[in-house]
Each structure stands twice: as C-alpha cells, then as structure tokens.
C-alpha positions as CSV (number, residue, x, y, z in Angstrom):
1,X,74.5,-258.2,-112.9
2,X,72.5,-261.1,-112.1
3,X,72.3,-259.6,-108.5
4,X,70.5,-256.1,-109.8
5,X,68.7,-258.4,-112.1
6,X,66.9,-260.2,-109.3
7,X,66.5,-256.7,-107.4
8,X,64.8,-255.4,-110.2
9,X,62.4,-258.5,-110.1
10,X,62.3,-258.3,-106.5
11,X,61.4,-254.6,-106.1
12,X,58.8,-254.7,-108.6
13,X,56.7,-257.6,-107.4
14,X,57.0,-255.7,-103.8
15,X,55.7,-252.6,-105.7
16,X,52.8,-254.1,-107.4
17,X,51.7,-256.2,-104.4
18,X,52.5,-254.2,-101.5
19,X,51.0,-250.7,-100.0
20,X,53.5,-248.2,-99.7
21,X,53.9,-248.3,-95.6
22,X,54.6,-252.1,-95.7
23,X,57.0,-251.4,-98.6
24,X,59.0,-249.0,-96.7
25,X,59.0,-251.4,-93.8
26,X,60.1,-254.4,-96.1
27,X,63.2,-252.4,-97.7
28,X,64.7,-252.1,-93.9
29,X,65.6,-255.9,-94.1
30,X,67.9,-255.5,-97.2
31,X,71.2,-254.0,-97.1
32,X,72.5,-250.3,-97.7
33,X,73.5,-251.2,-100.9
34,X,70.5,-252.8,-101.5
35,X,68.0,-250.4,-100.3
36,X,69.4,-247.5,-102.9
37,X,69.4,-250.1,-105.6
38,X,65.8,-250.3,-104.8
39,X,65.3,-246.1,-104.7
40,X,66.9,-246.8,-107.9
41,X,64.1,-248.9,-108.8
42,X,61.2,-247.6,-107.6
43,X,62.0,-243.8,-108.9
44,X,62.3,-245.4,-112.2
45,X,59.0,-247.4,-112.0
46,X,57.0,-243.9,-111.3
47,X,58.3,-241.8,-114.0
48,X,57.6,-244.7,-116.1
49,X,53.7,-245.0,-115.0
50,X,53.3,-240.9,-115.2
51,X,54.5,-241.4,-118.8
52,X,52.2,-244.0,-119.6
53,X,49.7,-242.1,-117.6
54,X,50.2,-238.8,-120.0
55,X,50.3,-240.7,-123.2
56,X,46.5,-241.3,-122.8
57,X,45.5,-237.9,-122.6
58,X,47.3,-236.7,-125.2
59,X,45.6,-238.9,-127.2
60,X,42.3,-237.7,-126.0
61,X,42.4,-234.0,-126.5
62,X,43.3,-233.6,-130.1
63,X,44.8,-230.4,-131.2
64,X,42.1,-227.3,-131.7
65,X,44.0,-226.0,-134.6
66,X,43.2,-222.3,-133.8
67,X,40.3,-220.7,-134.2
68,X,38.5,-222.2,-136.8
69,X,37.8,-224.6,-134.5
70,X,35.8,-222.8,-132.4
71,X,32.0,-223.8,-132.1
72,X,29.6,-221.1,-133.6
73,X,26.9,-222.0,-131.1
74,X,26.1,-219.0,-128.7
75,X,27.4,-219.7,-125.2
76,X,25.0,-220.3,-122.4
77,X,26.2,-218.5,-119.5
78,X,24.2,-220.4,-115.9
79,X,24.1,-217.2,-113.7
80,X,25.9,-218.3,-109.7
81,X,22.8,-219.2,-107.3
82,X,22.0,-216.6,-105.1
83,X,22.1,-216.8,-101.9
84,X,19.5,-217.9,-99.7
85,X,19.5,-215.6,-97.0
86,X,19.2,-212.9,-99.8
87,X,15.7,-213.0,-99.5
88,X,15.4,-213.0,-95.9
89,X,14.8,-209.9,-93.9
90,X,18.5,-208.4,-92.7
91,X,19.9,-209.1,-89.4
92,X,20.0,-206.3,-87.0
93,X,23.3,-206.0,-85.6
94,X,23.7,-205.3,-81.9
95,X,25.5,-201.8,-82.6
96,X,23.7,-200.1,-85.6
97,X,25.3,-197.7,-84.9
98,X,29.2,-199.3,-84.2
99,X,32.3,-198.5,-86.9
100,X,35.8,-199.0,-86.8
101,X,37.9,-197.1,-84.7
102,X,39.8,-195.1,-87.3
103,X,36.4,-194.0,-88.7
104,X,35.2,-193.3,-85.3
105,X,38.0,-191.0,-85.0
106,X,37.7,-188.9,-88.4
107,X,33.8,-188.3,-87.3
108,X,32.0,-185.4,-86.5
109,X,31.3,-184.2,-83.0
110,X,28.6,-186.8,-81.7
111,X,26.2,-184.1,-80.6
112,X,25.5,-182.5,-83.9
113,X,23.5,-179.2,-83.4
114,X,21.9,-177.3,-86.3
115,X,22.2,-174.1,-87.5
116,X,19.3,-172.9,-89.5
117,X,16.0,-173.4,-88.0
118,X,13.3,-175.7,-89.1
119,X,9.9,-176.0,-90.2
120,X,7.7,-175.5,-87.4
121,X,10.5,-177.0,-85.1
122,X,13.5,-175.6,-83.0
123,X,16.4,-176.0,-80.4
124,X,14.2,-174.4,-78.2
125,X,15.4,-171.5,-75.9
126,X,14.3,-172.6,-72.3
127,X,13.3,-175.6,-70.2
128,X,10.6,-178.4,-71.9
129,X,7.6,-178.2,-70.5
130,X,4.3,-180.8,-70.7
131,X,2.4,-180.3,-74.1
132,X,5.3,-179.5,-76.1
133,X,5.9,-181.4,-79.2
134,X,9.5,-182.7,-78.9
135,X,11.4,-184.6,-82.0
136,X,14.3,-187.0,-81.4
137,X,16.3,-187.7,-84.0
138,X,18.7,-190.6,-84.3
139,X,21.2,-190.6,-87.5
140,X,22.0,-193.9,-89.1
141,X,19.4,-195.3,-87.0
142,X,15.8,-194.2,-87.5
143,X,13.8,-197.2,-86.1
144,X,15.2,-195.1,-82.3
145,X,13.5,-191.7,-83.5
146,X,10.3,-190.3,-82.5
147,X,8.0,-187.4,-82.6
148,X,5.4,-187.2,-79.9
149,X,4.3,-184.4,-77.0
150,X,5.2,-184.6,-73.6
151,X,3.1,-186.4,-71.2
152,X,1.6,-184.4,-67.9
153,X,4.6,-186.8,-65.8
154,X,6.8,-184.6,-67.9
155,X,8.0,-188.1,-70.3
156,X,8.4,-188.8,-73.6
157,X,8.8,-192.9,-75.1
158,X,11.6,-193.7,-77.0
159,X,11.6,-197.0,-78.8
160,X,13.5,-199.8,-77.2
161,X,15.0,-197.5,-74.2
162,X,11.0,-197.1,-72.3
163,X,10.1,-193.9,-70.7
164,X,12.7,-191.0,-70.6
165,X,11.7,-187.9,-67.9
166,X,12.6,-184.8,-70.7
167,X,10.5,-182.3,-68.8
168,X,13.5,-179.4,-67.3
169,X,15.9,-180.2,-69.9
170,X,17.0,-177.9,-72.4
171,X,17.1,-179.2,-76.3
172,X,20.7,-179.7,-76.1
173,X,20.4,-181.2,-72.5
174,X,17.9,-183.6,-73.6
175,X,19.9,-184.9,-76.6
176,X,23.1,-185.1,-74.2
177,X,21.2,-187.4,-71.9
178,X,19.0,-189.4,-74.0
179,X,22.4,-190.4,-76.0
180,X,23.7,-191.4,-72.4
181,X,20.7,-193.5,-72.4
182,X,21.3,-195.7,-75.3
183,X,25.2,-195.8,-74.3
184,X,24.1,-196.9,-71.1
185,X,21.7,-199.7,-72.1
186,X,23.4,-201.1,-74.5
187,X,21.2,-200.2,-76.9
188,X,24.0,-198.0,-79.1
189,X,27.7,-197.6,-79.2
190,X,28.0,-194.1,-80.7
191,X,24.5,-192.5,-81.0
192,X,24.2,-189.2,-82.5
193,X,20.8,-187.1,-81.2
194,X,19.6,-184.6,-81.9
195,X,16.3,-183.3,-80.0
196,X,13.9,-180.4,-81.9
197,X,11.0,-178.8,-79.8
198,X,7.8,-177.0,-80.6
199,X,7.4,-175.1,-76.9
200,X,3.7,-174.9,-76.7
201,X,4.3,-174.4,-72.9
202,X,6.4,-170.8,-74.2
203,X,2.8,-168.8,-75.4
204,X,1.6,-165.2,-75.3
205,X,-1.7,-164.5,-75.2
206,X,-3.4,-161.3,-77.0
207,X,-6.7,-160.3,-77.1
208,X,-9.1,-157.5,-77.1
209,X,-8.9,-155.0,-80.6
210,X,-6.8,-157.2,-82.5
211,X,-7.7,-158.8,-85.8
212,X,-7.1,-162.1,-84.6
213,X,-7.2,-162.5,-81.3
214,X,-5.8,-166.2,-79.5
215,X,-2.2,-167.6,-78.1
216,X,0.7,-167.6,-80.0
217,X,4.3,-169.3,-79.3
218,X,6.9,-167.3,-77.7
219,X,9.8,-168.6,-79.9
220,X,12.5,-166.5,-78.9
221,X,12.4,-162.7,-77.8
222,X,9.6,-161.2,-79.3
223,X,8.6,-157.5,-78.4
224,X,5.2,-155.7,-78.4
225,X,4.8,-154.7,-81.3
226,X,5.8,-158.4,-82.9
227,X,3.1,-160.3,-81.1
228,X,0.2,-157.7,-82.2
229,X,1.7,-158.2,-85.6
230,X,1.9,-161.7,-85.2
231,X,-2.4,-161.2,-84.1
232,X,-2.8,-159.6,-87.7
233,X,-2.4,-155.9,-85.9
234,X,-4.9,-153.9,-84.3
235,X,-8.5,-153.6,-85.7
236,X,-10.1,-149.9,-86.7
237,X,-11.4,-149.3,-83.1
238,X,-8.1,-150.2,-81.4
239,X,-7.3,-147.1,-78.6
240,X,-4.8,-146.2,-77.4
241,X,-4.0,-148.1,-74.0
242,X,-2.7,-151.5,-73.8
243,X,-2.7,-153.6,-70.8
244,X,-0.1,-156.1,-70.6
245,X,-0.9,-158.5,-67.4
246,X,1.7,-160.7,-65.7
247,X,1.9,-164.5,-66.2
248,X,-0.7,-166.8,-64.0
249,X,-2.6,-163.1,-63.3
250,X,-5.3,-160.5,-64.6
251,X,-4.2,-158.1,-61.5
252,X,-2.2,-155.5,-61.3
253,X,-1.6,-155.0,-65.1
254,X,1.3,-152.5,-66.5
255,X,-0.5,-150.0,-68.8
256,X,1.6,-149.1,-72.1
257,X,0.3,-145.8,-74.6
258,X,0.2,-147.2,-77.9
259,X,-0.4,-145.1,-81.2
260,X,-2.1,-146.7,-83.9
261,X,-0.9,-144.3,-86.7
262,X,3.0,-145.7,-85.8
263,X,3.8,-142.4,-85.6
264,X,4.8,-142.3,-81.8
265,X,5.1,-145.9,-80.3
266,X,7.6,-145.8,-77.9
267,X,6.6,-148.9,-76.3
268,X,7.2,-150.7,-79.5
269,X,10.7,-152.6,-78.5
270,X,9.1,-153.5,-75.0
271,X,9.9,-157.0,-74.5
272,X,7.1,-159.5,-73.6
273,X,8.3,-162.4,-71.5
274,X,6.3,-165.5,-71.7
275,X,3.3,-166.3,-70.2
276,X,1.8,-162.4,-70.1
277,X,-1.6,-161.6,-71.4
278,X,-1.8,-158.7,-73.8
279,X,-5.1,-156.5,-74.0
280,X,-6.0,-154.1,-76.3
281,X,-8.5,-151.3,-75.5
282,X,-11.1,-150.0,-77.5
283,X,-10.9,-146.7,-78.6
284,X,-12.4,-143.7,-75.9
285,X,-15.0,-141.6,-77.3
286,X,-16.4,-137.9,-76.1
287,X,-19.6,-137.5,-75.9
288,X,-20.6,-133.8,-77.0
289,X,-24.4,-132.8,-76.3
290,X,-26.1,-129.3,-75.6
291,X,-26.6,-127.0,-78.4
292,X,-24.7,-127.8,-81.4
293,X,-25.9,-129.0,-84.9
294,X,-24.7,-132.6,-84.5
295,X,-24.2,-134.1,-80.9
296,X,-23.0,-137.5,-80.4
297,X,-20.0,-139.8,-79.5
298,X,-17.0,-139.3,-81.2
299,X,-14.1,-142.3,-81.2
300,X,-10.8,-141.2,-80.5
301,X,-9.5,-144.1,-82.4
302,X,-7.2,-142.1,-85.1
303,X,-5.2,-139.9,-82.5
304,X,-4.0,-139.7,-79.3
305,X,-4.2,-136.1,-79.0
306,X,-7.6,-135.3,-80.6
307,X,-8.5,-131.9,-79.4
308,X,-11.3,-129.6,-78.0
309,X,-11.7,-127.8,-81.3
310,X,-11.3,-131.3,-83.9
311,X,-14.4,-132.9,-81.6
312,X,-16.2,-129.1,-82.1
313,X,-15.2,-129.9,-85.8
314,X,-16.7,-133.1,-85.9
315,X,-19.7,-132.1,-84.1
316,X,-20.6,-129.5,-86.7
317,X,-20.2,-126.5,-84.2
318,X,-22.3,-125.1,-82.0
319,X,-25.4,-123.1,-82.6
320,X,-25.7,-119.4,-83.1
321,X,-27.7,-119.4,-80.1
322,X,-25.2,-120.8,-77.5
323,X,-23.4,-120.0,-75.0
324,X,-20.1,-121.1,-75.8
325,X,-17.9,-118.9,-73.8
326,X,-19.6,-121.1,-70.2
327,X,-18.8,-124.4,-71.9
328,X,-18.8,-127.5,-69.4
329,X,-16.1,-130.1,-69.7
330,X,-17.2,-133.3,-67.2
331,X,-13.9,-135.3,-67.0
332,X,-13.6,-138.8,-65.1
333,X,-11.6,-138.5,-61.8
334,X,-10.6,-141.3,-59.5
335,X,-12.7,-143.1,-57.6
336,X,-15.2,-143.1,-60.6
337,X,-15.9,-138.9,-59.0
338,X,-16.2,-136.7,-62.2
339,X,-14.9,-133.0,-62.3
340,X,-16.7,-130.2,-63.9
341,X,-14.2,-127.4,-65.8
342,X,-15.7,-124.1,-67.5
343,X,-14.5,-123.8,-71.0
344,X,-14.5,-120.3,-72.8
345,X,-15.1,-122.4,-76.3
346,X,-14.7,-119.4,-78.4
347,X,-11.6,-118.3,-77.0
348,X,-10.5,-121.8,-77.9
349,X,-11.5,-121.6,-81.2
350,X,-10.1,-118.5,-82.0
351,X,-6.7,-119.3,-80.6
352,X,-6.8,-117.1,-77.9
353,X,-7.2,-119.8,-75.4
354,X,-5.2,-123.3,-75.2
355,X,-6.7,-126.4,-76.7
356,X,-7.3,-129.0,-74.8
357,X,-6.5,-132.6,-75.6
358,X,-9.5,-134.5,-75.2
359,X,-9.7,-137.7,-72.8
360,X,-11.8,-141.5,-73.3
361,X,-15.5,-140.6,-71.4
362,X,-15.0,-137.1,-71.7
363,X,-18.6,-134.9,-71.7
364,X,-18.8,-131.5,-73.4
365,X,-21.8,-129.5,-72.5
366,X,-22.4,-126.2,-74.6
367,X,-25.6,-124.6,-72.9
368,X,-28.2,-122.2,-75.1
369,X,-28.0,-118.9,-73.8
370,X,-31.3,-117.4,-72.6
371,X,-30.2,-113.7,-73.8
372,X,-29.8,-114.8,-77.1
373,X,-32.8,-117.2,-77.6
374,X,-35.1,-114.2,-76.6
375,X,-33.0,-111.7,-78.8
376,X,-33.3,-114.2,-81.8
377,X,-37.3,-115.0,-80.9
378,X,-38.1,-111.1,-80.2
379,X,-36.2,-110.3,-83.8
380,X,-38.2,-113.0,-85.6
381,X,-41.6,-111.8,-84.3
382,X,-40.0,-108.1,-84.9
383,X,-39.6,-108.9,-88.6
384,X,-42.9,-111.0,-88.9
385,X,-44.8,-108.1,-87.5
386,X,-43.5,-105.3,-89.7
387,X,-43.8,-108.1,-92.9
388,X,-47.6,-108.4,-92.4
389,X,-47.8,-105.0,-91.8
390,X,-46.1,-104.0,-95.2
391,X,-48.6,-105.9,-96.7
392,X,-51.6,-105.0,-95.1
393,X,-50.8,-101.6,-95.7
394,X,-50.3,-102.4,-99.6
C-alpha cells in the first residue's frame, strides 16, 4: 500500500510539472506493473479535473425556468454581409454558351429554324447578295448578335469573330457557318444561330400606268398580277399591253395582253423572276375625224375589244350628209407603213357587215359626200325660194 501510495504522489507531481510527451517518455523507466498503476492514475486525475471543470458552469447558467423567463425585448436580427463582389459587374465566362453534358443532350437541334415568318424579315429563298439587311441572332448570348447590311466585299461584322464573307450563302447556310465560326475560334462551345434576311438584292421593278410606280422585294414567287397589286394596281388610263423586260435589259421585251376589267387576264399567274422590269402601257386611242358631230380621240382604256360601231357611238355619229358606206380605216403596219381599208359604215351599223375591233393609233375617216351636200344645199334654196315667194304673193 505504501508502494501505490508513493505512485500516486509520484504520478501526480509528474502530471502537474511535466508536458505530456516528456511524461510518456518518463513512464518507460518504471516497470509494467508500474506503468498501469500510473494509467490508473492519470485516467483518474482527468475525470477528476473535467468534473471540477463542469461544476463551474453549472453554476454559471442558472436554470431559465420556462418561458416566463423569456425577455420581452424585440429581437434584433444583424442581416449576413453581402458579398463584395455582389456589386461588381459579372464575370464573363469563357463559354456563355457551355452546359453540362446531360443537358447538352436533352436540347434542341443547334440550328433552330423558324416557322412563321417575321416582321419585315425572312429565311430568305436564294443566295445573299450586297445591300441586303441580314440579322444574326445568337440565343443565350446576345452581346454576338447583329443587324447590319452587307458590305459591297460581300461581308458582314460579327462582334468578337471580325469580318465573316456571307455573300452566296443561303439563310440556313450562313447560320451553319457562322456557328462553325464561333466553334472554331473559341469563342462558343454550343452556339445556336439563326440568320434572317431582308433580300433587297431580290427586287422587281414596275413602272409606267401604275398607281405607285418604284421597286419592290421579290420575297418568294410572286406572279403578275401580285406585283401590279403590290404597285397599288393600274391607274384609269392603263391599256392593255404590258411589257415585261429581262433582268440587266430594256431589249427584247416579252409583251403580255392584260384586261383591266379582270374579266379575261390570262396572263395573271405568269411568274416574274427577279430582277425584270415591268411596264405598263397607256391606253391606245382612235382618232375619228371627217364628217361626224363630235370627232376626236377616243381611249381604249375600258376594253380590249372596243369596236367600229362603240367609237361611232362615242363620236356622236356621223352626219346626214356623209358618205359612210366609203369610210376609211388608216391602220399602223410594220415598219411604221400605215394601211388604208374601205369601210361600208352603214353596213356595219346595221349588222349586215362585221364589226371590227378597233386597234391603239387607229384613224377613221368618214368623207362628206358631194351628191348629198348639193342635194341638201339645192333643197334649202328650193324651200327658201318658194317661202319668200308665198309671201310675196300674200
């Protein structure tokens, strides 16, 4: 007993005055039965101080008793600091446009294409040209897209990637190849373009009798009658030919009937291809002189098939004193010649002849017939003579 005794002593002066390392070192020069005696020890000695250790704070946190010991102050709540970069503008990562595979996979196709058309915009149906307004448009990353026409060289700027040579290239081939581009510099992982184009270099141009005559954009197939709609239609003295010259030419011009009324256009559904020029005559007229009651020109602007009799009609007939049945119908020939035709006019007129559809430039002569301008002047004086002699015999 007085052996543990003295251990006891021993191990606890050794505790209080030596670290823990030397302490360890100093148990290796007792015996086995000496070093657990002094385990023995030492576990004793720290429950012991973590006991005296809790006591203390026990004593210093009284119990609350519940709730009525709550404090009726209001609580002041200090919001978490925010963080300092918060402020800052954002970082632009390296791939705006990068996402995890997974996602990547679940996506939509990369080349979206749209399928109702757009304000003043389009996929366009042939090659860009210089002057046309083109639109690239970069989803989940706008700072890429741009809206400008197409420079003479045939190029368009696209922010970040320089110049890029559109001019060939199709709406879909463009997009196709200016997402290549930002693959290929580094600039995006998974771009998603879509190019729109308002082909000013795709025109028709129509002029002549039409209310508003200028160029208009061949967007898409468009046929005659479309593009003089699309010029606010023909004006009052529209005729009835219309000359639709071949692109880059004003020779050699394919000539089309056209009917004003819309009763017989079948030329409507002809197709105009881009680049043609589209002129509109003006309405022929007939000139009719000689002796009628009204001669003048008279537009063939309503019909195509005004006839010898409706110009007669127009022209207020001729006079009693004509000739009508030796009637002279100048027509222009080829080679700017004219060809004179006799014209039995009252044979016409009464149906017994055919009527004869009336041509632009036409010239119908009705000549006074001598016969009957002596019968009428001899009849007059016959009847003033026998008047004045009625009343000189009274």
């Amino acid at each position: 007993m007085r052996r543990v005794r003295h251990l006891r002593n021993a191990v606890s002066v050794v505790a209080n005055s030596m670290p823990t390392g030397e302490m360890f070192l100093a148990m290796q020069l007792f015996s086995k039965r000496d070093r657990w005696e002094m385990l023995r020890v030492l576990t004793a000695i720290g429950v012991l101080q973590l006991a005296l250790c809790a006591a203390p704070a026990q004593a210093q946190a009284p119990d609350s008793g519940g709730l009525s010991s709550q404090s009726n102050e209001p609580v002041q709540i200090t919001p978490a600091p925010s963080n300092p970069s918060s402020n800052s503008a954002p970082l632009e990562p390296i791939f705006p446009q990068s996402s995890p595979p997974a996602a990547a996979a679940t996506r939509s196709p990369r080349y979206a294409i749209p399928t109702g058309p757009s304000s003043g915009a389009g996929l366009g149906f042939g090659p860009i040209r210089p002057g046309d307004i083109v639109e690239v448009q970069v989803f989940e990353a706008p700072e890429y897209s741009v809206s400008m026409p197409v420079s003479p060289a045939g190029e368009i700027a696209i922010p970040y990637a320089g110049l890029f040579h559109i001019e060939g290239m199709t709406s879909v081939e463009a997009a196709h190849a200016i997402a290549r581009l930002f693959v290929q510099q580094q600039i995006l992982r998974d771009p998603r373009v879509i190019v729109t184009t308002q082909q000013f270099g795709y025109s028709v141009t129509v002029m002549g009798e039409v209310r508003t005559p200028g160029i208009y954009t061949l967007a898409g197939k468009k046929r005659l009658i479309d593009m003089l709609t699309q010029a606010g239609g023909v004006s009052d003295r529209a005729g009835h030919v219309i000359e639709i010259f071949p692109a880059g030419s004003m020779k050699n011009p394919q000539t089309v009937l056209w009917d004003p009324t819309l009763r017989e256009n079948d030329n409507a559904e002809l197709e105009i291809k881009t680049g043609e020029t589209i002129l509109v005559s003006r309405c022929g007229v007939v000139y009719v002189g000689g002796n009628v009651n009204r001669p003048g020109a008279f537009p063939l602007c309503d019909s195509n098939h005004t006839t010898l009799s409706e110009v007669m009609t127009l022209a207020q007939g001729a006079k009693p004193s004509s000739w009508s049945q030796r009637t002279l119908l100048l027509r222009s020939a080829e080679g700017g010649t004219r060809v004179v035709q006799k014209v039995k006019l009252e044979d016409v007129l009464r149906g017994r002849a055919v009527d004869i559809t009336m041509q632009p430039d036409d010239i119908i002569f009705i000549p006074p017939s001598i016969l009957k301008a002596a019968s009428k002047t001899a009849l007059t004086a016959a009847v003033g003579f026998a008047t004045q002699a009625y009343f000189y015999t009274r």
